[in-house]
N, C-alpha and C positions, 0 to 999 in steps of 0.2 A: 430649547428645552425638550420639543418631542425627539429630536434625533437622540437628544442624551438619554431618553428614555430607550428608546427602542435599543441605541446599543449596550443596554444594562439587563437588557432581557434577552437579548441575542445572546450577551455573554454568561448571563445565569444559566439558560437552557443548555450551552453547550459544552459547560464545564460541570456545570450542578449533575447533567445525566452522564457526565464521565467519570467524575472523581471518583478516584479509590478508594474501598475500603481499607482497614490497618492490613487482614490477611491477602489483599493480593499478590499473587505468586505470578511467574514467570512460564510461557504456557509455548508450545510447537516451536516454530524461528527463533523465537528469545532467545530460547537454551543455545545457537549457534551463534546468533549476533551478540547476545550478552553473558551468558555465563561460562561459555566454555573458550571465549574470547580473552586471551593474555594480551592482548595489546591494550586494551583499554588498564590497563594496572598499573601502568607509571606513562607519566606525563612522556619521556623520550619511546616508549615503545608507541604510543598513541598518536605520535608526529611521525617514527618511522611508518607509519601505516597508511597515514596517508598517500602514497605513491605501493600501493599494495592493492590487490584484488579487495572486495568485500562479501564477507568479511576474511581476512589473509589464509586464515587453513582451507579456505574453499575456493580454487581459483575458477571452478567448471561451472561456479554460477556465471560466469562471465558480467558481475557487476562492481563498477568502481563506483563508490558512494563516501567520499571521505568526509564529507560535510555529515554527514548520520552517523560515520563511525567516530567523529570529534564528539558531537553531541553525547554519544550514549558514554564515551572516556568523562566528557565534563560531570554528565547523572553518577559517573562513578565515582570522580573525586569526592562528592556529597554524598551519596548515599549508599557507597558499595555494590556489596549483594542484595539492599533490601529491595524489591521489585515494586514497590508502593511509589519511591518516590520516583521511578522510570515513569511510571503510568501516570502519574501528577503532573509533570512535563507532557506527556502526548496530549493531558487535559488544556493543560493550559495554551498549548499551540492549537488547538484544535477551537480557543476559543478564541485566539489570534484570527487565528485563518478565516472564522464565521464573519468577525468584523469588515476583515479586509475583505471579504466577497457583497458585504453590504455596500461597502466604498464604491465595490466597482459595478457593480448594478447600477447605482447610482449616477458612476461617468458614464456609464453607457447610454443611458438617455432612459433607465426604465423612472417612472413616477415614484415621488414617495413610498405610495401605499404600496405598487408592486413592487420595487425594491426589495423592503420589508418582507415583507408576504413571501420572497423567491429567499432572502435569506435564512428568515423563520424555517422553511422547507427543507433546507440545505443544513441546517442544523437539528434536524430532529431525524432524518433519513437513518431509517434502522441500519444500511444498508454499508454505512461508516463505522459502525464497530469493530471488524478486522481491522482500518488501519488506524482507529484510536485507540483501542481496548488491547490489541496485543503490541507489544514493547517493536516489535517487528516492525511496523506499519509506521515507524517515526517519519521511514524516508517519504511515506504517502503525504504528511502533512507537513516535512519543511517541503518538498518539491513543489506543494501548491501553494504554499504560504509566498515562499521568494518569485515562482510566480506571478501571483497575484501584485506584490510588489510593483515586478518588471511591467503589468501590466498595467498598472495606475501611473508607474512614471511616463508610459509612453503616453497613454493621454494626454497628461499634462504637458509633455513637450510638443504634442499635437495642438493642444490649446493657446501652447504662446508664440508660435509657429518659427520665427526666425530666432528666438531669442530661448530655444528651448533645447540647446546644445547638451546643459549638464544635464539635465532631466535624459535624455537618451541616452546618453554613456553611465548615468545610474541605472536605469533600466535592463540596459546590456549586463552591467556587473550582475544586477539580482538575478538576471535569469543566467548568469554561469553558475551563480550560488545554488539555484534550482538543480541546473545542470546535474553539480555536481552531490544533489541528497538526492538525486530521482531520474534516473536516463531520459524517462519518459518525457522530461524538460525540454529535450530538444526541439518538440515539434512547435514551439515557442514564434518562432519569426514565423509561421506559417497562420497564428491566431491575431500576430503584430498586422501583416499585409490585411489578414480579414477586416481587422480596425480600419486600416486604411481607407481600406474599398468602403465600410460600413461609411463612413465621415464625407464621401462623397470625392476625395483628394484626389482618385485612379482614376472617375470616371472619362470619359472621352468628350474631350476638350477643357480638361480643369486646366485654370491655371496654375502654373508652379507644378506639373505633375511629376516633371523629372525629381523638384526636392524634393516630393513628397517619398517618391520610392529611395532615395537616400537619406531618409530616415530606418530606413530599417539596415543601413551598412554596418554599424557598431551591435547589430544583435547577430548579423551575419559571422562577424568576425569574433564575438564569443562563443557562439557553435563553432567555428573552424578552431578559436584556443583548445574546448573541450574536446573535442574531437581528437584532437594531436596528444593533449596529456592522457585520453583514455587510451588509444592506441600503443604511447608508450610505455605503459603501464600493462596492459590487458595482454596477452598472447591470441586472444581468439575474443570475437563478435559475439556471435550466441554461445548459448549454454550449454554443456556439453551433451547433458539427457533434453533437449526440447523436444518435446514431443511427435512436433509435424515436423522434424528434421528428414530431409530426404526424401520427403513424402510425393505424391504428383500433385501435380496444381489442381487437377480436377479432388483431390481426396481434401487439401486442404479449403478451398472454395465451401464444399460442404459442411465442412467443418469450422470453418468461419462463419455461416448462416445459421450452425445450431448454437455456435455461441455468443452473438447476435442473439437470437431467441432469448437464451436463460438472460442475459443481458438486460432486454429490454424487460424482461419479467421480474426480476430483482429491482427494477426503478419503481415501477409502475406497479407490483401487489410481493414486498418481501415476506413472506411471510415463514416462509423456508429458508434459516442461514445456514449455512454449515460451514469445516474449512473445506480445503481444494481438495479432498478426497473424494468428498460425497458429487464432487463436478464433475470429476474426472471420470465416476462411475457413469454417469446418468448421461454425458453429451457424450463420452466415447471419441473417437475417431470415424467418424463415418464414412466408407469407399465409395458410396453410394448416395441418390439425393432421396432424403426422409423429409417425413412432414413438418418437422424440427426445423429443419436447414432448410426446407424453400421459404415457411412461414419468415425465417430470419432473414432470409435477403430479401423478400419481399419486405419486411420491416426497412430494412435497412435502404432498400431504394428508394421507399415510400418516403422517409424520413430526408433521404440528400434531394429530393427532387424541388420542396420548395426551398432549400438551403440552395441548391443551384440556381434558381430561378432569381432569388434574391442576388446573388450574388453579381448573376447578368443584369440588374434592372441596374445594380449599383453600376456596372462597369460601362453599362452602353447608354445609361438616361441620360437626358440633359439636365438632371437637374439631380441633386442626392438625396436618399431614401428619406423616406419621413421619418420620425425618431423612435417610435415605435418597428417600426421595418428594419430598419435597422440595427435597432437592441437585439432584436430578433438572430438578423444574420450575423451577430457578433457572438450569441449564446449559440447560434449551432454549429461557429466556429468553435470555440469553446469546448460540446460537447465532445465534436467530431474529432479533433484535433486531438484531446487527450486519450481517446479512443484508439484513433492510431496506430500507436506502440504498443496495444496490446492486443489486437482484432484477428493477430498471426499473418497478416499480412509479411511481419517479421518473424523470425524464430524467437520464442519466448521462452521459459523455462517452465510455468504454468499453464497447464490449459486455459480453467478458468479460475479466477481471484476474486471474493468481494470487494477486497483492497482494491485491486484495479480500475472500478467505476469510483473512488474517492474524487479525485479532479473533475472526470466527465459527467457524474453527476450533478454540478453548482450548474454545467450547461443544460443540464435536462430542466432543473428546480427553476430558472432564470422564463424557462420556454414556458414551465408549464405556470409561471405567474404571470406570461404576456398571456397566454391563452382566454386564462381565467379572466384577464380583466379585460378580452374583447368579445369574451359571452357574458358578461355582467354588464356591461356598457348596453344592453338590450333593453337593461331595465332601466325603466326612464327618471324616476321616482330617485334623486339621489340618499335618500335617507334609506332605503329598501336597502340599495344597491350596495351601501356600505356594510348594512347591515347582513344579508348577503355573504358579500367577501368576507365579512369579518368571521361569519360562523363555520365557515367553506374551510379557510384555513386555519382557523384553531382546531377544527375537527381532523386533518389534516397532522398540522401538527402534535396535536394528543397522540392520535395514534402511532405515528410512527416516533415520539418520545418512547413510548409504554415499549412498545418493541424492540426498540432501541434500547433503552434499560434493562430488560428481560435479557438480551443479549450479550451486551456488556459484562453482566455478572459471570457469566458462562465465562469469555475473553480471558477474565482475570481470575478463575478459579480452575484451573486444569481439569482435577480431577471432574467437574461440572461440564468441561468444556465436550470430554471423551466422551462421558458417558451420552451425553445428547447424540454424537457422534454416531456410537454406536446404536442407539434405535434408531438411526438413518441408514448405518451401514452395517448392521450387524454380521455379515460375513467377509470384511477387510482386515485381514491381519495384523497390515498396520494400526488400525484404529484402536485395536485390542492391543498390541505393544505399546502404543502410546497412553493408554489408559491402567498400563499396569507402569510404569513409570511415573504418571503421575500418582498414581497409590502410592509406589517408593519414596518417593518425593515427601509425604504427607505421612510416613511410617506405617502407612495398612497393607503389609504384609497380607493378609489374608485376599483382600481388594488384588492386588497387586498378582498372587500364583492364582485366583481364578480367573484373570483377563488373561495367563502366560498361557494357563491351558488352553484356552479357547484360541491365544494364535498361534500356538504350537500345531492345534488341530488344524487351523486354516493352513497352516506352511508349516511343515517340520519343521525345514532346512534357514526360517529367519533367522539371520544373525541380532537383529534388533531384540528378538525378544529370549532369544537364548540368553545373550548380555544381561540382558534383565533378570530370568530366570538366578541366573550365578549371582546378582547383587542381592534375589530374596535370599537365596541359600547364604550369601555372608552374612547375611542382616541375622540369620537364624540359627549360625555359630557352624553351620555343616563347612566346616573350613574345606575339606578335600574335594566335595563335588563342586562347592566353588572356583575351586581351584583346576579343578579336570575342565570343566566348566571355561574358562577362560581361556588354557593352553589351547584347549581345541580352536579358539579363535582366531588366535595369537599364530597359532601353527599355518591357519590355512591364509590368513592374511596380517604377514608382518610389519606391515605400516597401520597396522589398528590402534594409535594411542591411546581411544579408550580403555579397549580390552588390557594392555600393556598397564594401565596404568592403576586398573581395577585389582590384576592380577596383584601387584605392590602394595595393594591392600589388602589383599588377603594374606600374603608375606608377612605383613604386620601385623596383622594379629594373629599368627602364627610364633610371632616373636623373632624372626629372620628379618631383622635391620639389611643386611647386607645385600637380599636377596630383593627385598624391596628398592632398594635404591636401584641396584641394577636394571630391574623391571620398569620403572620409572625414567630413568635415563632410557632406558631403549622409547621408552611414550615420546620422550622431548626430543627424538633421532628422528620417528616416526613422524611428529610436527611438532615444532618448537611453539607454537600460538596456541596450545592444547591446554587452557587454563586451569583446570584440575588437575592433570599434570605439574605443572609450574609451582603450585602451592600446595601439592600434598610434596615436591623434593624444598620448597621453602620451609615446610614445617618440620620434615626431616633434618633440616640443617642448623634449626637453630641451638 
């Protein structure tokens, strides 16, 4: 009865503080993974896609994610264009995903009440709104979701020891499934061995140790599947613009420890969200070491040094960690592991992501409910002590629900989203281009040419916002500066299907059928996947 409780309030919190309202729109990434995405419009181009870059007009993101570009096709066969009920899905996985991270607290050996308590945490974390709240962040919550899967079947085939064959090659399957919504999947067998070691099975002299470590063969050889179809599939590793691309080791080291810093500061006190613009201003690339970047690596050593220590106690005692200790070094596997893929140790495409602590987060919420329940364990009195925890983490979780909803709202109202945006950055071009699009978007024109001005100011030369500018002028009947407006685009870069395609708009209401089609064939030359494209020459044809 109380577990049925507790998972009915787990799943109220994390879906009640996500659902959509009716007016949610589609907000930054959406617009490339979802609406200007043709593959997802019939069921055969949405299969061909799968063996395609994601999402396919973009190969220089260097990401195959076919398991998210299936999904967002399925949200489409249901619900179109409407952007409500994408967000209703990211609600409901996101309330998937809370449960299954209460499951696995649970096998991990944390108690009841911390269990609870670390998954309460993990579900109210303001800090999960990028990847619930915008349609983008689907791959953040199937990649932990099939995760978390893989990672409950392995236990259980840990639990029936010889007799837990299927149980591993299920395991192995969810984390290809992973794999393949989230790259970040891969460091997967590297969380499976910390299991290991956590269970006592590696230690030196277990018995059966060799089985033990062939348990993890069938998770080996779903990294080496994905690995092989991503490679056939992909022309290149990283992202074409990554940041620290080419950089020296000593610039990225730095740069690694200031974003460590923001990192550990968005767990630990969110109270500043923004997207990756306002990151990318504020962490910089540092050449040099600042108080930012030592403060982070000292975080960061500070943090692997009793995760090391655990790890040696597991590998060299004679006897396996208590269960508590344990839990422990299996959550800062956890943390650390999904951390990983995005710390720049590899080339990424973003500096820094909220979305990106989605995963390593549940390892941070897991540590800080061991924490709390071995500085309450002081208190002797167990009625206090309950009483205690209990107020600790409601307080806890209130507030980061409250901020978490505040949030959210932003996620899923664009034009909310920018403007916050912009009293953070008020001198980024882009933030002011993307803030006069979402005015377009919402028909405020007026909204929309005074954000053009301000990034016109910031950057003449933006093509984002000039684009823009020619959509207010068509919106506003000025056909020919629309029009000048766009060839100028079109002239200096002839694979622009937008601008190509924008241009065939204004042809049309001009009343040149002919000339629009042309303009429009040229968009679908430019890129055949250019969804605006594809249904403004379907509505011309019928």
């Amino acid at each position: 009865m109380r577990r049925a409780a507790e998972a009915l309030l787990l799943l109220a919190l994390s879906v009640g503080l996500h659902w959509p309202p009716a007016d949610a729109g589609f907000a930054y990434d959406d617009v490339d993974f979802v609406v200007t995405n043709a593959s997802l419009r019939t069921p055969e181009a949405a299969l061909r896609a799968t063996l395609a870059p994601f999402p396919p007009q973009q190969p220089e993101r260097a990401l195959y994610r076919p398991l998210t570009h299936l999904s967002y096709a399925l949200d489409h066969a249901f619900f179109g264009e409407r952007a409500r009920g994408y967000h209703a899905t990211n609600a409901l996985l996101y309330g998937a995903v809370v449960l299954l991270a209460h499951r696995l607290a649970l096998a991990w050996g944390l108690a009841p009440g911390t269990a609870f308590a670390a998954a309460l945490l993990f579900a109210a974390h303001p800090v999960h709104s990028e990847a619930v709240d915008a349609v983008a962040g689907r791959s953040e919550l199937l990649g932990l979701l099939f995760s978390l899967c893989a990672l409950l079947l392995f236990r259980r085939a840990a639990r029936a020891e010889g007799r837990g064959g299927a149980a591993l090659w299920g395991a192995a399957a969810a984390q290809l499934l992973a794999c393949f919504a989230k790259e970040s999947a891969a460091v997967l067998p590297g969380i499976l061995a910390a299991d290991l070691l956590a269970s006592g099975a590696l230690r030196r002299g277990a018995p059966a140790r060799g089985r033990a470590l062939a348990r993890l063969v069938p998770s080996l050889l779903a990294l080496a599947a994905f690995l092989a179809v991503r490679t056939l599939v992909l022309d290149r590793f990283s992202p074409l613009d990554a940041p620290l691309a080419g950089r020296p080791l000593a610039t990225r080291l730095f740069t690694m420890g200031s974003v460590f810093f923001v990192y550990a500061r968005l767990l630990v006190f969110p109270d500043r969200l923004q997207p990756d613009f306002y990151y990318q201003a504020l962490v910089g690339i540092p050449e040099r070491a600042t108080p930012a970047s030592l403060l982070g690596a000292a975080l960061a050593l500070g943090l692997l040094a009793p995760a090391l220590w655990l790890a040696l106690r597991a590998l060299r005692g004679a006897a396996p960690l208590a269960p508590r200790a344990a839990a422990a070094l299996r959550a800062f596997a956890l943390g650390f592991g999904f951390l990983l893929p995005v710390s720049h140790a590899f080339d990424i495409g973003v500096l820094v992501g909220e979305r990106l602590l989605f995963a390593p987060s549940l390892g941070f919420a897991m540590l800080v409910a061991l924490a709390g329940e071995r500085a309450l364990a002081r208190l002797r009195a167990p009625g206090l002590r309950r009483a205690a925890a209990t107020l600790l983490v409601a307080a806890l979780a209130l507030a980061g629900a409250w901020r978490g909803h505040e949030r959210a709202a932003e996620w899923r109202d664009p034009v909310r989203l920018w403007r916050s945006a912009r009293e953070a950055l008020p001198d980024d071009p882009r933030v002011a281009s993307n803030l006069a699009t979402a005015c377009l978007d919402r028909g405020d024109l007026a909204g929309a040419e005074e954000a053009l001005a301000r990034a016109l100011e910031l950057e003449p030369g933006s093509r984002a916002a000039r684009g823009n500018l020619g959509l207010v002028r068509l919106a506003q009947g000025r056909l020919d500066e629309a029009a000048a407006i766009f060839a100028g685009l079109v002239a200096a870069d002839p694979r622009d299907a937008r601008s190509w395609t924008h241009l065939a708009q204004v042809e049309l209401a001009r009343g040149q059928r002919d000339a629009a089609r042309a303009d429009v064939e040229r968009a679908l030359e430019a890129d055949g996947n250019f969804g605006p494209a594809r249904s403004l020459l379907d509505a011309m044809l019928r």
